[in-house]
N, C-alpha and C positions, 0 to 999 in steps of 0.2 A: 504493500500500500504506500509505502515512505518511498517507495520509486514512482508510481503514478502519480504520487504529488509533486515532486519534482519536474516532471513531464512535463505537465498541462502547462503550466506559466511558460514555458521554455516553447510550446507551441503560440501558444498565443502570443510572445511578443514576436515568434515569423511573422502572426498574420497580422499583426501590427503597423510590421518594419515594410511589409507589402505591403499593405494598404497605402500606407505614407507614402512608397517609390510611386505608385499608382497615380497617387493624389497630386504630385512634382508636376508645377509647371513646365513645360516641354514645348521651348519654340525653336527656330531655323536659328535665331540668332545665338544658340548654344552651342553647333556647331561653326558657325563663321567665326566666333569669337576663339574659339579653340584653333581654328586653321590658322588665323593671326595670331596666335599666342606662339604656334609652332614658327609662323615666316620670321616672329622675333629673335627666338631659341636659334633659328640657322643665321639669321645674321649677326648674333652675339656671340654662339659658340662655335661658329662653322657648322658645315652639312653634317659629316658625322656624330658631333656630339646632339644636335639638334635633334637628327632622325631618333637616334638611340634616346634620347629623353621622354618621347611620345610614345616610342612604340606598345605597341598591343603584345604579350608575352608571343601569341602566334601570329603576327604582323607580318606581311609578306611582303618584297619587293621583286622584281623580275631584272635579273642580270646576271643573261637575259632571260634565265628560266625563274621559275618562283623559288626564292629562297625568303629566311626569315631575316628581318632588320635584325635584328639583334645580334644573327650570323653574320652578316654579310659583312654592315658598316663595323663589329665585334672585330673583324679580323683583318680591318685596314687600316694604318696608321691617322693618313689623311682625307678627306676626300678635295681635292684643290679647287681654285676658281669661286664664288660666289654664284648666290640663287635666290631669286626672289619671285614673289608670284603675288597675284590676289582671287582670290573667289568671286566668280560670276552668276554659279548656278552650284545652289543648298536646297538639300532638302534633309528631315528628320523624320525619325517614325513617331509614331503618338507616344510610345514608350520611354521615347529616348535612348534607347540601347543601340541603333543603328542608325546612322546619318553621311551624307556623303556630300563632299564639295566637287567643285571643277571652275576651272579657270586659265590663263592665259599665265605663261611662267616665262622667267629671263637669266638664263646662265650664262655666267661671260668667266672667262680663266684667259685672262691680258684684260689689258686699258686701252685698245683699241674700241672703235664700234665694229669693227671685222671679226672682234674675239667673242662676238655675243652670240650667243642660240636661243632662236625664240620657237615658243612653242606653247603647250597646254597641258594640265594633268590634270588627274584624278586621282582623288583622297577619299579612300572611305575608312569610316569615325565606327567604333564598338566600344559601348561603355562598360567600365571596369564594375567590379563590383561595390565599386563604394560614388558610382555614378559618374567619373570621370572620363569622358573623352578619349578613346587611344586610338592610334594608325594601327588602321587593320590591313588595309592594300593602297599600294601607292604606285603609277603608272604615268606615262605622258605620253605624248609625241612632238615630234620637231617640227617646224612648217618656217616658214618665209616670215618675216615680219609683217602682223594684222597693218593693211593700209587702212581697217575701221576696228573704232571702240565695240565691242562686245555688248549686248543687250544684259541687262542684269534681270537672274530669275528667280528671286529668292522667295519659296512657299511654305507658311506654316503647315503643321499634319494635321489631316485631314478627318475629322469626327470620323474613327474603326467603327462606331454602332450596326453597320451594314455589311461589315468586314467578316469572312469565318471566325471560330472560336479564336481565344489565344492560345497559343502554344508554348507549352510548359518549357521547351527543352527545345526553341530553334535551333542552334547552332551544332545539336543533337541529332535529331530527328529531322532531316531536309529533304526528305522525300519528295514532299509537291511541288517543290521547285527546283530539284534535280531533275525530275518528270518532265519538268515545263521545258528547262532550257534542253533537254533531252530530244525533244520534242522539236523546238527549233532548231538544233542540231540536223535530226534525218529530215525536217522541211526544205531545208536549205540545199539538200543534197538536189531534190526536185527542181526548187525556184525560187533562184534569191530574191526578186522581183515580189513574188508571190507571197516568201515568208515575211518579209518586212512591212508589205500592207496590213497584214494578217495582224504580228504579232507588236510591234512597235505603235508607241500613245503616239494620237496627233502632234505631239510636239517634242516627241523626241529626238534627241541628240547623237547624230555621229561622229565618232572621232577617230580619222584616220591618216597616217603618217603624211607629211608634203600637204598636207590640207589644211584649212582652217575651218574648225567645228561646223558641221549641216548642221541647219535646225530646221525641226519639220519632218514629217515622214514623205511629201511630195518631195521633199529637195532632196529627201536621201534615196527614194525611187528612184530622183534623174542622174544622182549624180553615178547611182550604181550601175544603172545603162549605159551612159554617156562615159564609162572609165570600162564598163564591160567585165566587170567582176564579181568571178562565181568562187563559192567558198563551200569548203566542208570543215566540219571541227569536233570536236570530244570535249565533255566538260570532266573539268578535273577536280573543283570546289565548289561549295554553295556556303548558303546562309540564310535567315531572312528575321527579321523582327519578333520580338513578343508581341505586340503589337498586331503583325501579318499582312503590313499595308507599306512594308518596303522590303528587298531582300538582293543578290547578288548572285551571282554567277562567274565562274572563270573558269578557262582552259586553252586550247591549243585550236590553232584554225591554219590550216593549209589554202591561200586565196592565189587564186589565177587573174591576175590585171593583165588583160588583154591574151600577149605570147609570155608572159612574163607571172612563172609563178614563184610564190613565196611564203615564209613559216611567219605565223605569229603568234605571241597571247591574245584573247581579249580577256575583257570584263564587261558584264552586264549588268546596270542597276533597274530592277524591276519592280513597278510599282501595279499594286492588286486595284482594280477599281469596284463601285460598286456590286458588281454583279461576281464577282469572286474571282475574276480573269486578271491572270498576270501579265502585264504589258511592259516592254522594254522599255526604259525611261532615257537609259543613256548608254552606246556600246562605245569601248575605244581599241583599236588594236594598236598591240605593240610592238616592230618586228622583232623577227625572232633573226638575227644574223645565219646566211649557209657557211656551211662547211665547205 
């Protein structure tokens, strides 16, 4: 009996300390505020101490395959040159446990303006257990310098009331959206054309090397004709919210531009809409260098 009394209190303040995360105001600007907090960390401590201060214990980088931060920048002395960026496009799940930025970034290693590479990444955010912010996956690509300012898309999340159940154990159990991106995986094999009408929100984002970010699923239908680009791919990781109205995907895509075929990563952040359908929110690929 003197153990079931010990118990009960010991239950009830989980459902408490739940309640409370529950109860946590949860907006977009929790993440932006964190992406800044990290642009600061790399410009006071350098890249590598900056990365390593954020990272998520299983925080991923690609170079150029998925390895973890912790590994990577762990077992480099330096990483040289300067990096800066800002956030264009935020969003957060209702939960707060999963959030993702993207924006336009600037690496230069010399004092020249010929020493600069302009380009774009994506940051996606998984909060620690005491509600913290960490880099989970960090990607970009390089393109030409933007001759226009980027549109800002910054969306608070979205009342889940209409969303499936919550799921206990996302980062666990990622079944339905291994499925999904599984799913546009063997569509893709059919018609790239086809999957991306299909599966991609009206106002999603693509991001792909020598380019500057599509926005729209009509501009990323022309632009995939217009460059003539068929792709196959295999996922290799997922995720997705407590919440269940944001989640992720990543793996390997073999894409043919034109005569000209090539290895990459992507990532996909996927957002659930009303009717329980996962819709690509934003894909980017990263090449993958041949052998």
């Amino acid at each position: 009996m003197k153990m079931k009394k010990m118990i009960v209190p010991a239950v009830a303040l989980l459902l408490v300390t739940g309640s409370a995360l529950a109860q946590k105001n949860v907006h977009v600007q929790n993440v932006i505020t964190a992406e800044e907090n990290f642009n600061k960390l790399v410009a006071k401590k350098g890249i590598k101490d900056g990365f390593l201060a954020v990272a998520d214990p299983d925080g991923i980088v690609f170079k150029p395959f998925p390895k973890k931060i912790t590994e990577f920048y762990g077992a480099i002395d330096k990483q040289p040159g300067s990096l800066s960026w800002k956030p264009n496009v935020a969003r957060i799940s209702a939960k707060g446990d999963l959030a993702f930025t993207a924006g336009p970034y600037v690496y230069q290693n010399g004092k020249s303006e010929e020493d600069k590479v302009y380009g774009d990444y994506v940051s996606i955010w998984h909060a620690d257990p005491d509600g913290n912010l960490k880099l989970l996956i960090d990607l970009g690509i390089q393109h030409p310098d933007p001759d226009l300012t980027a549109t800002v898309d910054f969306k608070e999340p979205a009342d889940t009331a209409g969303h499936s159940a919550q799921s206990k154990d996302p980062f666990g159990g990622k079944r339905v959206i291994m499925e999904t991106d599984n799913m546009f995986n063997h569509a893709l094999t059919i018609s790239s054309l086809g999957t991306y009408k299909e599966f991609m929100s009206a106002e999603g984002r693509y991001y792909f090397p020598g380019f500057d970010p599509i926005v729209g699923v009509d501009k990323t239908l022309k632009f995939l004709a217009n460059e003539a680009i068929s792709i196959t791919a295999e996922n290799v990781g997922s995720g997705r919210s407590l919440s269940n109205d944001l989640a992720y995907t990543y793996g390997t895509a073999r894409i043919k531009k034109g005569n000209v075929v090539s290895n990459y990563n992507y990532v996909r952040l996927w957002e659930q809409d009303s009717q329980h359908k996962w819709n690509v929110l934003l894909e980017v690929f990263s090449a993958i260098e041949n052998n």
